[in-house]
N, C-alpha and C positions, 0 to 999 in steps of 0.2 A: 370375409368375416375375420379372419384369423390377420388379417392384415391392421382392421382396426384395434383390434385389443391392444397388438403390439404397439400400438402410437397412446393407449392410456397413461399418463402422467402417472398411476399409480403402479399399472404393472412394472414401467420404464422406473420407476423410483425404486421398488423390491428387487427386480436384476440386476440391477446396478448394486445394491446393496446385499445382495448375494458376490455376487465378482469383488466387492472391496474387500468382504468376511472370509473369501477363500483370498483373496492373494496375501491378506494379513494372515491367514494362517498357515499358509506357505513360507511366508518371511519367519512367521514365529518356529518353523521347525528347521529353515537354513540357517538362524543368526547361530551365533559362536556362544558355546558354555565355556563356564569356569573364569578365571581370574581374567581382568582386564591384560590388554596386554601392553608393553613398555610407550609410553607417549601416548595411549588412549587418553588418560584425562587431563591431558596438559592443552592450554588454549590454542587455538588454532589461528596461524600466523602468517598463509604461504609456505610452507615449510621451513622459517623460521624461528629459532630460539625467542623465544619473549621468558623478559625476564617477569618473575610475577610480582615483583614490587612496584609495577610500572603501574599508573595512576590513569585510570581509564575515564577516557569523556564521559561528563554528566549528559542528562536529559535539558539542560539550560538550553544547551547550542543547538540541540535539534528542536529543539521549541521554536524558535526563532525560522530554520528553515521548513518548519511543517505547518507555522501559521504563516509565511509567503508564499508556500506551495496553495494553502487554502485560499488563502483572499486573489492570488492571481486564477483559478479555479474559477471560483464565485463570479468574479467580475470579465471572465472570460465568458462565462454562460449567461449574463446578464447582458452583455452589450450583443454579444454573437444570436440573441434570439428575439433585441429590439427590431422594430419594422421601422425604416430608418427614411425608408421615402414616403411615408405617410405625411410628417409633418417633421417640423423643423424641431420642435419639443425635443424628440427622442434625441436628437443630436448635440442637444444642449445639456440633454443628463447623461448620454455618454462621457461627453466632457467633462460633466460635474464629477460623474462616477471614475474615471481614470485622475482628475488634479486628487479627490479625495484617495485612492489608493496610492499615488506618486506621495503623497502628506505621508500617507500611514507607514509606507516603506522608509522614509526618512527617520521616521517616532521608531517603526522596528528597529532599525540595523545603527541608533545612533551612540555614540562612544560618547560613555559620562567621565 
C-alpha cells in the first residue's frame, strides 16, 4: 500500500518540491552577505583579463548555426523513421529531402 502512493506522480512531484525549497533554503542562508567581492562582477573569461570594450558576437551568427542544428534535427527524424523497404517512393523522398537540405545549407552558410 505504502509502496503505491510513493509511485503517485503527485506525491513524487510535492517531495521533490519540498527537497528543492529546503536545499534553496539552505543555499539562501550559506551564500556571502555584504559587499561583492574584488572581480565578482567583471565577466567571466577562463581566468582571464577581458577587456570591457571588447565587442561581443551578436545573435546573427548563432542564427545560422541553430537553424542548421534544426533542419539537420528535422530531416534526421524524418528520413530515420521512413519505412524504406516498403517501396521504392520513400527512397526517392529521402533523396528529395537530403538534395533539398544539401540546397538549403548552401542559401544558409552563402557569402554575399
Amino acid at each position: 500500500m505504502l509502496n503505491n502512493i510513493l509511485l503517485n506522480p503527485l506525491v513524487v512531484f510535492v517531495g521533490l518540491l519540498v527537497v528543492v525549497g529546503l536545499l534553496a533554503l539552505l543555499a539562501r542562508l550559506l551564500e556571502t552577505k555584504g559587499s561583492p567581492s574584488e572581480g565578482k562582477t567583471e565577466p567571466y573569461a577562463c581566468g582571464q583579463d577581458v577587456p570591457t570594450g571588447r565587442i561581443q558576437p551578436g545573435y546573427s551568427d548563432f542564427f545560422h548555426f541553430a537553424f542548421l542544428f534544426t533542419i539537420l534535427e528535422v530531416v534526421a527524424l524524418l528520413i530515420g523513421t521512413m519505412v524504406i523497404g516498403i517501396s521504392t517512393g520513400a527512397i526517392w523522398l529521402s533523396m528529395l529531402i537530403l538534395f533539398v537540405v544539401i540546397i538549403s545549407l548552401f542559401v544558409l552558410f552563402r557569402r554575399d
